[in-house]
C-alpha positions in Angstrom: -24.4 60.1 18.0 -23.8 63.0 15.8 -19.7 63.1 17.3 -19.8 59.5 16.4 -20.9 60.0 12.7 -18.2 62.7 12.5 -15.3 61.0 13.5 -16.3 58.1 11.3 -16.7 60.6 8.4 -13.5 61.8 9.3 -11.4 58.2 9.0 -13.2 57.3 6.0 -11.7 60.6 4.4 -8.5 60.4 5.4 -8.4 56.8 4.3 -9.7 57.9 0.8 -7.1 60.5 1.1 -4.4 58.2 2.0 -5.6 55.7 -0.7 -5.2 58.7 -3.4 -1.7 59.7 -2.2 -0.6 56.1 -2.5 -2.1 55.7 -5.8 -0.6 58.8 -7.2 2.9 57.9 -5.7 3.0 54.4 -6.7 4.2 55.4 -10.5 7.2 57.3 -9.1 7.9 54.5 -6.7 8.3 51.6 -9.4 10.2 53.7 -11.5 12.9 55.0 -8.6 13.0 51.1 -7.8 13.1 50.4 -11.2 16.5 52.9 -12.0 18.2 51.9 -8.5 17.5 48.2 -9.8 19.3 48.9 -13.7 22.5 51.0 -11.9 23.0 48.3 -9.4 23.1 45.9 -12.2 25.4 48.2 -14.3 27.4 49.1 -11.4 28.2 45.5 -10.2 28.7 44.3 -14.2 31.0 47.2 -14.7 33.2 46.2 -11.9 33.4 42.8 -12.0 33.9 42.7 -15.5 35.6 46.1 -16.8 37.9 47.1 -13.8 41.3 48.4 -14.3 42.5 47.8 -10.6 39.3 46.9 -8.7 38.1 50.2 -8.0 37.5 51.8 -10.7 35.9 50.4 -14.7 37.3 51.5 -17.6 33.4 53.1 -18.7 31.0 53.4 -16.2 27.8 53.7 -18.0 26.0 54.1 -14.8 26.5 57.8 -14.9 25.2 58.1 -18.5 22.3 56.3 -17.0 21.9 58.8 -13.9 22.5 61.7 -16.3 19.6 60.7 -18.1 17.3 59.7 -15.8 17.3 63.0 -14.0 16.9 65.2 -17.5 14.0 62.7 -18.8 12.1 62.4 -15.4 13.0 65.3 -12.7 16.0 65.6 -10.0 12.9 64.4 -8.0 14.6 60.5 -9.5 18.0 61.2 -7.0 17.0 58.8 -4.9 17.2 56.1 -7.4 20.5 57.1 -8.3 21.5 56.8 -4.5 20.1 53.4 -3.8 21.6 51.9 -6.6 24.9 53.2 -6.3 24.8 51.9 -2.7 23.8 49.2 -3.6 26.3 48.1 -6.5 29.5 49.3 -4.4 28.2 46.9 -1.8 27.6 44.0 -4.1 31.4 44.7 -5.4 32.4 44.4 -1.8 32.6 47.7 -0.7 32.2 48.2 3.1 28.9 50.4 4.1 30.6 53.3 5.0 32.5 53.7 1.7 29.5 52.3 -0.6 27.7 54.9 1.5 30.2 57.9 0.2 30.9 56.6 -3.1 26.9 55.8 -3.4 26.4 60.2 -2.4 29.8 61.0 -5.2 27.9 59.6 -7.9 24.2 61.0 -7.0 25.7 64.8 -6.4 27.8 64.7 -9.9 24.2 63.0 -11.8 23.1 66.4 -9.7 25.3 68.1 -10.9 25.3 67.4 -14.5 21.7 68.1 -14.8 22.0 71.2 -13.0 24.6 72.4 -15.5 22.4 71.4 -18.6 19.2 72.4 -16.8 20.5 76.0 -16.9 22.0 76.1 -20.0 19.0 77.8 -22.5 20.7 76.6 -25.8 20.5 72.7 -24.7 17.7 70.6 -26.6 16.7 67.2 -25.2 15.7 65.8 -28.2 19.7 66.6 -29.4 18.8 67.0 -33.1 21.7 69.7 -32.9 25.6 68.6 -32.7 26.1 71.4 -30.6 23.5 69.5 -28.2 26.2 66.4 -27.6 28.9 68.9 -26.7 26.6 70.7 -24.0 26.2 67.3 -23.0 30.1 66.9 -23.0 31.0 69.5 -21.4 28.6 68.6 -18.0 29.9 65.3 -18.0 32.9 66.7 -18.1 32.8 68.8 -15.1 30.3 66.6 -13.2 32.3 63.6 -13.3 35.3 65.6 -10.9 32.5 65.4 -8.4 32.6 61.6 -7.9 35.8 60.8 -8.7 36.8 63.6 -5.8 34.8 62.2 -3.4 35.2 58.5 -4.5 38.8 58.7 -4.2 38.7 61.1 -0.7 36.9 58.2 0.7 39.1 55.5 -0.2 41.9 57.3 0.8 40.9 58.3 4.2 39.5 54.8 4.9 43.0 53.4 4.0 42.1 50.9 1.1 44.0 53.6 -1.6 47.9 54.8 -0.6 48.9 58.6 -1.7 50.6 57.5 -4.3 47.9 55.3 -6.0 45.4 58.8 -5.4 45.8 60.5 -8.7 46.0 57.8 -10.7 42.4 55.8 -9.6 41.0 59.6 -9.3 42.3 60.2 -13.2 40.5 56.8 -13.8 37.5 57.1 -11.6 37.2 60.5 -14.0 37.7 58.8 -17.3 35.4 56.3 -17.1 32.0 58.5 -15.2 33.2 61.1 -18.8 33.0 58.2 -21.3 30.4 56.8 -19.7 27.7 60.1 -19.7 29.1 60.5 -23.3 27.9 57.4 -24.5 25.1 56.4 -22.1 23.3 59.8 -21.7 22.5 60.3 -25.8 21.7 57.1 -26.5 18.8 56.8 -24.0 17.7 60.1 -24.6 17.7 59.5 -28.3 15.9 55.7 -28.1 13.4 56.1 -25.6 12.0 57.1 -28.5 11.8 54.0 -31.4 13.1 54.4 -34.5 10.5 54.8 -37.3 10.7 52.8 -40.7 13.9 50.1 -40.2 12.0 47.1 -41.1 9.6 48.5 -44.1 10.0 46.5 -46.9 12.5 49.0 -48.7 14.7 49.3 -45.9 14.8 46.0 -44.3 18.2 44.4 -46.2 19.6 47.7 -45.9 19.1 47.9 -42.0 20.1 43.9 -41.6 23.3 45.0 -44.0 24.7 48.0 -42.4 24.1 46.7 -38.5 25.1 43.3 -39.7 28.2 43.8 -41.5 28.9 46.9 -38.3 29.0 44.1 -36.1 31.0 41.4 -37.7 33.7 43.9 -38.8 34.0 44.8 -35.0 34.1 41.5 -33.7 37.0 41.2 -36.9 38.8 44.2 -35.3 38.5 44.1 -31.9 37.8 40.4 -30.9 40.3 39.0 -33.3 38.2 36.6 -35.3 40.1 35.3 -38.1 43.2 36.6 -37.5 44.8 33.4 -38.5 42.9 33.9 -42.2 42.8 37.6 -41.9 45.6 40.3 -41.0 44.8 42.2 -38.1 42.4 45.3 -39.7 42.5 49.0 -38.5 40.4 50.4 -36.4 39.3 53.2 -38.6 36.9 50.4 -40.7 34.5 51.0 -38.5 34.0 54.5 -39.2 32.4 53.8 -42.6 29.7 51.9 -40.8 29.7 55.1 -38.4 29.1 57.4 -41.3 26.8 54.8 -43.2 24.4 54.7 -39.9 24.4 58.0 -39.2 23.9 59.2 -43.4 20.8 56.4 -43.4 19.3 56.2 -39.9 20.3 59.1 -37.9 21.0 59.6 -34.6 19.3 56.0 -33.5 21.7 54.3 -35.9 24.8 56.3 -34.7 24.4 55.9 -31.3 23.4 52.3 -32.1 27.0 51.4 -33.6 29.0 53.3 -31.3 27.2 51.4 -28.2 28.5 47.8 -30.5 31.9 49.4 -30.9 32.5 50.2 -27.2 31.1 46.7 -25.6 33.3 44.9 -28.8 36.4 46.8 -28.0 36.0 46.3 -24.0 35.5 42.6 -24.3 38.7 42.7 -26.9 40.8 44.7 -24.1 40.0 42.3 -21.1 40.7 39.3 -23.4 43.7 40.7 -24.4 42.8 39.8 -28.1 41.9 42.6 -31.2 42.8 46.1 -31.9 43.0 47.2 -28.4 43.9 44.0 -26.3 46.8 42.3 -28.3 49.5 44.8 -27.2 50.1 46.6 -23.9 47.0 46.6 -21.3 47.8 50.1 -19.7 48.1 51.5 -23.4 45.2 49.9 -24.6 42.9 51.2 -21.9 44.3 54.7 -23.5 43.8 54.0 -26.8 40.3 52.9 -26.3 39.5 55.6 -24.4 40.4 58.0 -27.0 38.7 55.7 -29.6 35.6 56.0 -28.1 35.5 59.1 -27.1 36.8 60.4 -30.7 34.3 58.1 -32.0 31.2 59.4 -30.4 32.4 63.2 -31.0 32.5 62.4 -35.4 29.6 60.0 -34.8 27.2 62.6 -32.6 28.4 65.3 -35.5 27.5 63.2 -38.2 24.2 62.0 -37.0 23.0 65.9 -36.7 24.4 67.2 -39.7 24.4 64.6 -42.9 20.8 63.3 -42.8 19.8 66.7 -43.1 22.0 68.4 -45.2 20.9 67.6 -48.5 19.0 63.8 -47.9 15.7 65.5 -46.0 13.2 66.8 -47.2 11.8 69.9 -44.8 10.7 73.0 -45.3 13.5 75.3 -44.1 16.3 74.3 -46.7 16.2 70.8 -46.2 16.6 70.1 -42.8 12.8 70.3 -41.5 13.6 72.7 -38.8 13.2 76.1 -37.9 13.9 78.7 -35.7 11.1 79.9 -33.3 11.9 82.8 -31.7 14.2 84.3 -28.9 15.0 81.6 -26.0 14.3 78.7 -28.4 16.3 76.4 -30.6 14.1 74.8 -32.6 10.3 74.0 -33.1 10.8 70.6 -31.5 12.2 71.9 -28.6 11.8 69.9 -25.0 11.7 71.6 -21.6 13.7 70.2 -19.2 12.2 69.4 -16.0 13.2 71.1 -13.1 11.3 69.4 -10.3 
């Protein structure tokens, strides 16, 4: 009897224990199903819709979206990155065995990226330096040779890419994980959390004006709307609304134009309409690459420096923050998690 009672003691703990584990684990397991669910999505848009030659997209936000899943949550989210990057190369078309190596290019260069900014004691999650967005930068500049090498390597060796196609998709495969951690990775770090006071009563028409107006000149520029009323407008109008959004709401309003601007000029280039579509396709990928990426550089500067320059109202000269001792950049500071 008394063996009897033990070994029922016994299953009833481990199932209590095995209940606990669940319960603590569930959390993590939405959310990993939740990012490998938003990068398939992105992955299979960005291809189907925003592919130079059916490899490779002109911006592949899905690294941005790695990037920043990994420095908000823990490497402990790679897997997420892996499922869904196997998953969208499979829903492009991609055999297994290539999904399965372009799926491990993209995890290790998210890997990558956070283990460069990880390290690096001067970078500041909550990016309310300029010097921040270049840290950022620079990973995504070196991460991003990790996929495109290994992307490429396995189309070549599988035989869908010839030698002399090689450099070219691997420049391509390159340009488009870079723009895409530039623009992707700040902007969800920055929104995940709101901005505070848009729609007060004081600010409302001014918010509905500047992101308005942002818009409407962008779908003037790069989608061509009135063209036959209008002659064909520069692209530099839009960096008033740039500097107006990042003067008057920051980083949130920044980020928040320049994320218009790139989907405008992309749907401009594949329509072959607007500042960058009207001319030569090949040149106009070029010129919107630049664009964008120039863009976001004066954008990401902007947003840091002007609100706080002589418009806030701190302690410390204006800016409202402070240095706070050896190690740290400033009093908001955010630890990285390394786990």
């Amino acid at each position: 009897m008394i063996i009897v009672k033990l070994q029922k003691h016994q299953l009833i703990l481990r199932c209590v224990c095995l209940d606990h584990i669940t319960a603590s684990y569930k959390p993590y397991l939405l959310k990993l199903a939740l990012l490998a669910a938003v990068y398939a999505v992105f992955a299979k848009i960005s291809i189907s819709f925003f592919s130079v030659n059916g490899w490779v997209s002109i911006v592949w936000p899905c690294s941005g979206l790695a990037l920043a899943a990994l420095l908000i949550g823990g490497k402990k989210y790679w897997p997420g990155v892996f499922i869904g990057a196997l998953l969208g190369s499979f829903m492009t078309g991609n055999p297994l065995a290539i999904s399965t190596f372009i799926a491990l290019g993209n995890t290790l260069e998210a890997l990558a990226g956070f283990w460069l900014l990880a390290r690096n004691r001067h970078f500041d999650l909550v990016l309310k330096d300029p010097k921040n967005y270049f840290i950022v930068g620079a990973a995504g500049m070196v991460s991003s040779c990790v996929s495109a090498v290994i992307g490429t390597g396995a189309l070549r060796l599988s035989g869908p890419l010839t030698a002399q196609d090689y450099l070219s998709i691997g420049l391509n495969w390159w340009q488009g994980d870079f723009l895409g951690i530039v623009l992707m990775a700040p902007l969800i770090l920055v929104w995940r959390q709101p901005p505070i006071g848009w729609f007060k009563a004081d600010r409302v028409l001014e918010t509905i004006a500047c992101f308005g107006l942002s818009w409407l000149f962008g779908q003037i520029i790069f989608l061509g709307w009135f063209n036959d009323v209008l002659e064909p407008m520069l692209g530099f109008w839009m960096f008033v609304f740039l500097v107006w959004g990042a003067v008057r709401f920051e980083s949130h309003g920044a980020l928040l134009i320049l994320l218009v601007i790139a989907v405008q000029g992309l749907l401009g280039l594949i329509r072959h309409v607007g500042y960058f579509g009207a001319g030569d396709f090949h040149k106009g990928v070029a010129n919107f690459w630049f664009y964008t990426l120039v863009s976001s550089a004066i954008g990401s500067v902007l947003a840091s420096i002007l609100p706080h320059a002589s418009f806030g109202s701190g302690k410390n000269g204006g800016n409202g923050l402070h240095r706070c001792g050896r190690g740290a950049i400033f009093s908001r500071q955010i630890t990285l998690p390394c786990y």
